[in-house]
Structure formats: structure tokens, C-alpha cells
DORO-408809 format. One record per residue (C-alpha): x, y, z; residue number from 0. Coordinates in nm, 2 decimals, m for minus. Layout:
# DORO-408809
     c1     c2     c3   k
      X      Y      Z NUM
...
This chain:
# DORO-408809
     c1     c2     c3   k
  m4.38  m3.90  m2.28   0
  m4.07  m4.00  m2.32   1
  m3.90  m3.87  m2.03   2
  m3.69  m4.07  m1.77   3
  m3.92  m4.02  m1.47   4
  m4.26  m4.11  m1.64   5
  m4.08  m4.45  m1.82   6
  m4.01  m4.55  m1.43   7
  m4.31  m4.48  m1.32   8
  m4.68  m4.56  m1.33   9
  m5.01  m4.41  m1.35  10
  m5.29  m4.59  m1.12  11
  m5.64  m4.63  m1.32  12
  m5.81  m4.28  m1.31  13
  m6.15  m4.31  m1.10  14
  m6.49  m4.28  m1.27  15
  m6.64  m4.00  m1.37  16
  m6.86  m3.84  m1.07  17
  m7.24  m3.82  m1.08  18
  m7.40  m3.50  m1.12  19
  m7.42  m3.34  m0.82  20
  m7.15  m3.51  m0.63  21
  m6.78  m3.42  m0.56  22
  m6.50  m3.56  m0.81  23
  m6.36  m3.90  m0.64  24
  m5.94  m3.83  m0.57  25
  m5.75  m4.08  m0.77  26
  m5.41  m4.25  m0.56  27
  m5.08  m4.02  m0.65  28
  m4.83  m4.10  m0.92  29
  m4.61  m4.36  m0.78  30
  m4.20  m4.34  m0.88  31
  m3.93  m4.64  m0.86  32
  m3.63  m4.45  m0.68  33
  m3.40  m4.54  m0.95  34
  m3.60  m4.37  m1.21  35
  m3.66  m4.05  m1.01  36
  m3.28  m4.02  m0.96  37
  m3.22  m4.08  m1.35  38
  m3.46  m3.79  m1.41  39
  m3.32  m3.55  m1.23  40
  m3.15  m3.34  m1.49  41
  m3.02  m3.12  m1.16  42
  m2.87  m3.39  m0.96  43
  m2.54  m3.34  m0.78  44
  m2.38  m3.56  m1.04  45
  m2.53  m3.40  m1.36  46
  m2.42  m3.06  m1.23  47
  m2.07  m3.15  m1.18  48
  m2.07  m3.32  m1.49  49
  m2.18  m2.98  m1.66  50
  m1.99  m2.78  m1.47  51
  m1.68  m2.96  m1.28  52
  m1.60  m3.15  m1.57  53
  m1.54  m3.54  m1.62  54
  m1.79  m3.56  m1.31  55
  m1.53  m3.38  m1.10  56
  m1.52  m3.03  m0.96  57
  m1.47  m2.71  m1.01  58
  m1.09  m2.58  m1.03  59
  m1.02  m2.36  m0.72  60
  m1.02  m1.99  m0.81  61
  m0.73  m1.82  m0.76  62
  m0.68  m1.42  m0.68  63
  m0.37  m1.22  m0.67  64
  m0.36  m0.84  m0.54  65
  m0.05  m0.68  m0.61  66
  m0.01  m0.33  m0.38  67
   0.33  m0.10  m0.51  68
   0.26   0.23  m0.34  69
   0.35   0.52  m0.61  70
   0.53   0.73  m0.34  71
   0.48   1.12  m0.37  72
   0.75   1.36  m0.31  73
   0.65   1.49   0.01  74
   0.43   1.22   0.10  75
   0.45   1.04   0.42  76
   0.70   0.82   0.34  77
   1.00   0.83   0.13  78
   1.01   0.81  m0.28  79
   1.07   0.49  m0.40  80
   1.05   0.33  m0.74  81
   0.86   0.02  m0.70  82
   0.68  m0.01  m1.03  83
   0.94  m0.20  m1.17  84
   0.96  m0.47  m0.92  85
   0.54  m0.48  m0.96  86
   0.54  m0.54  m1.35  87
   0.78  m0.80  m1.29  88
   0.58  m0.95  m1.05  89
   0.26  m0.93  m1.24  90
   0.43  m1.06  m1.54  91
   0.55  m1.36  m1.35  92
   0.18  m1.45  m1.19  93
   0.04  m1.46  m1.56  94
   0.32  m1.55  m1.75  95
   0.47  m1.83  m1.53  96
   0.18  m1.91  m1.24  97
  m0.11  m1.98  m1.48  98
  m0.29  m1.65  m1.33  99
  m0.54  m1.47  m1.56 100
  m0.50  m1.14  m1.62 101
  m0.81  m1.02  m1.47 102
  m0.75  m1.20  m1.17 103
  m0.46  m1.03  m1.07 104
  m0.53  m0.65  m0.91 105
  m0.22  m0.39  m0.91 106
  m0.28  m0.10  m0.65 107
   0.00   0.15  m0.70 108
  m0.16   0.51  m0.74 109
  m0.08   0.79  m0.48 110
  m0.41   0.96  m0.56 111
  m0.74   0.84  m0.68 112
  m0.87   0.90  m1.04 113
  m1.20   0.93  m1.20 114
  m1.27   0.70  m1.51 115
  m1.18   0.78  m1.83 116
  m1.45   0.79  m2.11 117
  m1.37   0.64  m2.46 118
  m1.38   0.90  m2.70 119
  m1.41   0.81  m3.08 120
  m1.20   1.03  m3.31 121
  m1.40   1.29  m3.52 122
  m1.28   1.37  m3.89 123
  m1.07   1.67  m4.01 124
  m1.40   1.77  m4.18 125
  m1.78   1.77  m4.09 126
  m2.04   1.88  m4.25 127
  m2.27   2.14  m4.07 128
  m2.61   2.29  m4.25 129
  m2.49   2.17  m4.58 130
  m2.14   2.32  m4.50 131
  m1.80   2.20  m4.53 132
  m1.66   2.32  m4.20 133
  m1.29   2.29  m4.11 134
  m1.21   2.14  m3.76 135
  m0.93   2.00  m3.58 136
  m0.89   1.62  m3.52 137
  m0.94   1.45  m3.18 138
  m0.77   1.12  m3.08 139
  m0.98   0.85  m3.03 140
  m0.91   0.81  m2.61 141
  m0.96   0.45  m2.46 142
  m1.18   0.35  m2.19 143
  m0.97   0.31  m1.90 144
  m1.10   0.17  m1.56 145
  m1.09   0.43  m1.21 146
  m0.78   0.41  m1.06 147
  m0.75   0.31  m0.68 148
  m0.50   0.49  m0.47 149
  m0.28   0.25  m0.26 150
  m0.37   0.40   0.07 151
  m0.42   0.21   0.36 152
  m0.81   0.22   0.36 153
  m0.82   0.11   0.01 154
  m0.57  m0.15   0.01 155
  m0.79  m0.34   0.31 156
  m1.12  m0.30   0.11 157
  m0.95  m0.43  m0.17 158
  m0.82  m0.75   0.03 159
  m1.15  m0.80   0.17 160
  m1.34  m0.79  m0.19 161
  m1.10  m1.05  m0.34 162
  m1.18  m1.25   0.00 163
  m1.52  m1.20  m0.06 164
  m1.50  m1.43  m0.40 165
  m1.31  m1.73  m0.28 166
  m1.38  m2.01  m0.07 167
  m1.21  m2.31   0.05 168
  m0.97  m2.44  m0.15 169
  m0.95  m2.14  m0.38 170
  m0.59  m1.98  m0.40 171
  m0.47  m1.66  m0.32 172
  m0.17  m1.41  m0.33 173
  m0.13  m1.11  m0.18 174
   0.20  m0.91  m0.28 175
   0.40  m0.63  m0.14 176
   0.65  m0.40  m0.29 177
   0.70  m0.12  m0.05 178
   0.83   0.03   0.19 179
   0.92  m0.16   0.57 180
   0.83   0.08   0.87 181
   1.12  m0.06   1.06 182
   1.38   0.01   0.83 183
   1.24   0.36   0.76 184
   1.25   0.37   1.18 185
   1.61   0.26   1.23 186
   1.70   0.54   0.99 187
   1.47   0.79   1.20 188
   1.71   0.68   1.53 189
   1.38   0.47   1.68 190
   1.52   0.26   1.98 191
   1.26   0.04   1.92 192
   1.14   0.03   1.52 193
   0.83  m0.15   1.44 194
   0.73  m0.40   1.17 195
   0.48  m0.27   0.92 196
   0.44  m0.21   0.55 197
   0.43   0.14   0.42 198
   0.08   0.26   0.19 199
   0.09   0.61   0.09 200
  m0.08   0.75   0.39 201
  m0.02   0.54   0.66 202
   0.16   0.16   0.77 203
   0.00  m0.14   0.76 204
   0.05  m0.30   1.15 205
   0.20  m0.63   1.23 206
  m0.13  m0.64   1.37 207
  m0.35  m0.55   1.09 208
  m0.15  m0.80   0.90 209
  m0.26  m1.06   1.14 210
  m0.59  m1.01   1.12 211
  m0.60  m1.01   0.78 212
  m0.46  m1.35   0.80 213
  m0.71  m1.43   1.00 214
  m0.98  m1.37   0.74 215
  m0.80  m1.60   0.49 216
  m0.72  m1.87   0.74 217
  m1.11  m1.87   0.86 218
  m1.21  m1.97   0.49 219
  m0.97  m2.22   0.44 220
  m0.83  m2.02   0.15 221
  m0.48  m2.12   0.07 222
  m0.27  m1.76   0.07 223
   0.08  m1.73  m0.04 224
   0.17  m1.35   0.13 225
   0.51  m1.22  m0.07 226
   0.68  m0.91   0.06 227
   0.95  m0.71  m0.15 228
   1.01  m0.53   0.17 229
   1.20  m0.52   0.48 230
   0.92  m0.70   0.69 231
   0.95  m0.98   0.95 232
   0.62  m1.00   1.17 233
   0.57  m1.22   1.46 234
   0.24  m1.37   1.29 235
   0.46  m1.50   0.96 236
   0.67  m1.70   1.25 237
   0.36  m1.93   1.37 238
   0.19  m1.95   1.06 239
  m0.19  m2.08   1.01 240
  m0.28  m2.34   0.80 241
  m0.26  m2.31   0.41 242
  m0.01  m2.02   0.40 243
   0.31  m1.93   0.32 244
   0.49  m1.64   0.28 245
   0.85  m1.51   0.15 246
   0.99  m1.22   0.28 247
   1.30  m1.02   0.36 248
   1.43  m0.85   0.71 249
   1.76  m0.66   0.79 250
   2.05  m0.85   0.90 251
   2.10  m0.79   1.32 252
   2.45  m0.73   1.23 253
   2.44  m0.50   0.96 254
   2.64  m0.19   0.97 255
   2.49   0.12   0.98 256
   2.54   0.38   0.71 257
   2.85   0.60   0.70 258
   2.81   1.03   0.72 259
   3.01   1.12   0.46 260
   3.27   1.34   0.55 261
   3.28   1.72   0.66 262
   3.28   2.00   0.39 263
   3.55   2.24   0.39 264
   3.59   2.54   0.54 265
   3.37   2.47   0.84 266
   3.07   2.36   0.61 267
   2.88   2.10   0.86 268
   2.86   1.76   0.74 269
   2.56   1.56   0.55 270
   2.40   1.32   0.72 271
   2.47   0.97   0.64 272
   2.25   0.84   0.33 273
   1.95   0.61   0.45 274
   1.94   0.26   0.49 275
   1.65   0.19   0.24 276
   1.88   0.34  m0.05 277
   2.14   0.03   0.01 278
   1.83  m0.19   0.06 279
   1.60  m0.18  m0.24 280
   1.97  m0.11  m0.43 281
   1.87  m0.48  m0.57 282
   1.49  m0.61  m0.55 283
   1.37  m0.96  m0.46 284
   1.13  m0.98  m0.65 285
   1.42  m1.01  m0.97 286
   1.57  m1.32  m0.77 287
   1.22  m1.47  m0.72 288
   1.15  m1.41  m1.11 289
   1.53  m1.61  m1.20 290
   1.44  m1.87  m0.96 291
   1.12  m1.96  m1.12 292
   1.25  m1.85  m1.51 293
   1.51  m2.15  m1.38 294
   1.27  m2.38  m1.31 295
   1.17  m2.66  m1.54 296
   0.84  m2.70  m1.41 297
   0.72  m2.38  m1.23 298
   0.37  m2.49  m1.15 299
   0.49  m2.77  m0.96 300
   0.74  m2.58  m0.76 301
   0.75  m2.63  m0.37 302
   0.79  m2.34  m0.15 303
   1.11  m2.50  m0.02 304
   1.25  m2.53  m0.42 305
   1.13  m2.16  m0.48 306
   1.28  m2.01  m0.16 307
   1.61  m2.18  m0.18 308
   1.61  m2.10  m0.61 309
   1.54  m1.74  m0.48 310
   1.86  m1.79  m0.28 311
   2.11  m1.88  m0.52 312
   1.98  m1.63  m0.77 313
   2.04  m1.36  m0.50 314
   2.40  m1.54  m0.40 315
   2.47  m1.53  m0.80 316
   2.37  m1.15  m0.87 317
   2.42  m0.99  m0.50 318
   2.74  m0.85  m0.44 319
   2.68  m0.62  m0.19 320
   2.81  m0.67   0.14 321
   2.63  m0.50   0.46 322
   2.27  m0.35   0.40 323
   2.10  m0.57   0.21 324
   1.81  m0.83   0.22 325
   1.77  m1.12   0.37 326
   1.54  m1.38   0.30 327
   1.27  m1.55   0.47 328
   1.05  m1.84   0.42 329
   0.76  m1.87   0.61 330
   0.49  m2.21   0.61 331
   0.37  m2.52   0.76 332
   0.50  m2.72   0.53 333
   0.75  m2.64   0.27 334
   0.70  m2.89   0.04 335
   0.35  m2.78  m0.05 336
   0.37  m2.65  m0.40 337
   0.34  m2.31  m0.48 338
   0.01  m2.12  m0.50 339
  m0.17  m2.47  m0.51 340
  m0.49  m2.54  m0.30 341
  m0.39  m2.69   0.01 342
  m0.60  m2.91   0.32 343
């Protein structure tokens, strides 16, 4: 026949023809030579990682990034803040700079959910209707655009969970904040004792939750790299579990707080003093991370340690506020790993 596994083997001598009458006499089974049934095996372990691993290697780890920039609502539970900026930039930089693909990276942003929008092909300036030249306005053509996702507190969890869903270990992942931190928002508020969360559009995200969600990632030996544009220092970041790292920013103990401005005149009672979050986000982090790795010759081989102190002197270099402002914070088991690179 031709084929590997019939060359290596052999066919024992059929048995004669029975008798009429009497049952057909079983002939001995077809007999294979190991090594010829291993070099038929179009599906063996080493063919499929030829196929698909390439060069009889395997497959390159997957890597996931979910980027979550709550569009704050006047009104809304927490105060405005522009953070779309700060979230292209990011995005730009995953794609651009990391070797992310576009439709690996997810942006959450949206105060309020959306239906899909339906592609609409433009109609002429005239149509003919019963053999008539009818006059009509033209429509746009309209694009097909996806649903969008609100960056609420329920939907940013699902969302973490679904990308977890598609990697395994030694797949890559990044999960990026630009948002609001509960216990900066709390220290303006007066709270003797302000808690650590990140701020969705409905609700906080717990140092707690965060934990957990850690948890998840840590359980499936997926390397995550958590990055904060926030004013977020949890006690989970400080023992960190294997394959992680994260960059993030906190409130210096020292730093003053804001002044009142001075009484009106006549009698007219004073404003209250502006809000720390306004000095805070005055300058982003994410535009130091972006110079450190713009600076970089080789940013895919960049260690956590290289990034974090590049992020540094990019901030020392542009920063020249004194007080409220951030300061950041590296968090892994090992800074030399490189950056956004499967791990143990």
C-alpha cells in the first residue's frame, strides 16, 4: 500500500477457504514492528508539534491583556476623572512596544452598557420605485461596531475570569488599571481609617477581591503582570505569588494635606480645600511607564527591575511637583524576570 505501518509489518498466510457448511477458520492478527507503528502515526506527539509548535517545539504562550479605565459620570459614585488618555497610551504601548495583538488586548471604559451597532450600507440619492425616479435623502454607510461593556464591578470580574478562562500555564497575562484609589478618595472624605481598593463605576474593587483574583491566576500557573495607574498599595502585592509582578503607586505617609483656600469677603464662608486626587492624577504613570520603555533599546527583553527604575527616572525627569503626588511601587518575586514573559 504504500503506507509506513503496512511496509513494517506483515500479513500471516490467510487460512483456507471453509467447507460448505462449516464456520470460516480465524486467521492470526496483523503483526506490527514497534518502530514502524510509531513512524505511521501521522498524530504522534512529535508530528503534532511539528505541525503546530513549530521546528518540533511548542506552542508560543498566549498572552492576554485587559485594560479597565472607568468613564466616570457626573454624578456617579465616584468622582469624574479623565482616564482615557492614560488607557490609549497604555493600549498603544501593549501593541506597539510589547508584541501584543490587537485583539488580545480588551479596553473596559464605558459608564453604561450599549447595544451593538448594525452596519448600515449607504443608499443612493435616487432609487427607482414602480418605474419611478424617486427623490430621497442619502444615508451614511454606519460601521459595525461591537457591544460595549460598562466598566462596573460585575463586569469587570466576568471579564477577568473569561480571559482566565483561555490561558493556561505558561501563557501571559496583564491586567491594567487606570482609576480611581478608594483610599485616596477616603482621606479626602476625612476616613480615620481609608481603605485600599480600585474604583469601577458602581462600586470598589476590595483588597480582598484583588486577592482572590490573584489567586485564580496563580492556581494556573499563568504569569500576570497587574499595573495600577492608581493610588493602590494592597497587602497581597506585598507577598506576591509566583509568576507575578505588579507596578503600582500609593500616597506618600508624609504628604501634606491640601490647603482651603482662603475666606471670601464680607463674611462669605470659605471653600473647602480642593481634593487630593486633583494633585494626584495632575501627572499619570502610565506616561513615565510609556518613556521608560520608548527609552529602552530592547523593550521585550526588559526586566521588571530595568522597567520600574526607567519608570523612575522618567518621573524624576518630568515630575516637579512637590507634596501630593505618586509614588511608585514594584512588586515581584524576582525582579529580574523580564517583562510580560512566561515565567516557572
Amino acid at each position: 500500500t504504500g503506507s509506513g505501518a503496512l511496509a513494517g509489518g506483515r500479513h500471516p498466510a490467510a487460512p483456507p477457504p471453509p467447507e460448505e457448511g462449516e464456520e470460516p477458520e480465524e486467521g492470526q492478527p496483523l503483526q506490527w514492528t514497534p518502530t514502524a507503528l510509531i513512524g505511521s502515526d501521522r498524530t504522534s506527539s512529535g508530528a503534532l508539534a511539528k505541525q503546530y509548535g513549530g521546528s518540533g517545539g511548542p506552542a508560543p504562550p498566549k498572552r492576554k491583556a485587559l485594560i479597565v479605565a472607568p468613564a466616570y459620570p457626573e454624578g456617579g459614585a465616584f468622582p469624574p476623572l479623565d482616564t482615557a488618555p492614560a488607557a490609549a497610551q497604555l493600549q498603544s504601548v501593549l501593541t506597539s512596544k510589547l508584541g501584543f495583538a490587537g485583539d488580545d488586548v480588551t479596553l473596559l471604559s464605558a459608564a453604561e452598557a450599549a447595544d451593538p451597532v448594525e452596519p448600515v450600507a449607504a443608499l443612493p440619492a435616487v432609487m427607482g420605485e414602480d418605474g419611478e425616479t424617486v427623490e430621497t435623502e442619502a444615508v451614511e454607510a454606519v460601521e459595525a461596531k461591537p457591544a460595549v461593556i460598562p466598566a462596573t464591578k460585575e463586569q469587570v470580574l466576568a471579564a477577568a475570569d473569561a480571559m482566565l478562562a483561555g490561558l493556561g500555564r505558561g501563557d501571559v497575562a496583564m491586567l491594567g488599571f487606570v482609576c480611581h484609589g478608594k483610599k485616596l478618595l477616603d482621606l479626602d472624605a476625612g476616613a480615620e481609617e481609608p481603605a485600599e481598593g480600585l474604583c469601577l463605576i458602581d462600586d470598589a474593587l476590595t483588597e480582598e477581591e484583588v486577592a482572590e483574583l490573584l489567586s485564580k491566576f496563580a492556581a494556573k500557573s499563568v504569569h500576570l503582570f497587574f499595573y495600577c495607574d492608581s493610588c493602590f498599595d494592597p497587602a497581597c502585592f506585598k507577598a506576591p505569588p509566583p509568576n507575578f509582578a505588579a507596578i503600582t503607586a500609593t500616597l506618600a505617609a508624609d504628604a501634606p494635606a491640601p490647603e482651603a483656600p482662603p475666606p471670601g469677603e464680607d463674611g462669605e464662608e470659605a471653600a473647602p480645600p480642593p481634593p487630593r486626587h486633583g494633585f494626584f492624577f495632575a501627572d499619570k504613570l502610565t506616561t513615565w511607564l510609556s518613556a521608560a520603555i520608548d527609552k529602552a533599546e530592547s523593550p521585550d527583553s526588559l526586566s521588571y527591575s530595568e522597567l520600574f527604575t526607567g519608570l523612575q527616572e522618567a518621573q524624576e525627569a518630568a515630575d516637579a511637583r512637590s507634596g501630593i503626588k505618586q509614588v511608585p511601587l514594584l512588586y515581584s518575586t524576582d525582579g529580574a524576570d523580564a517583562v510580560l514573559a512566561p515565567l516557572a
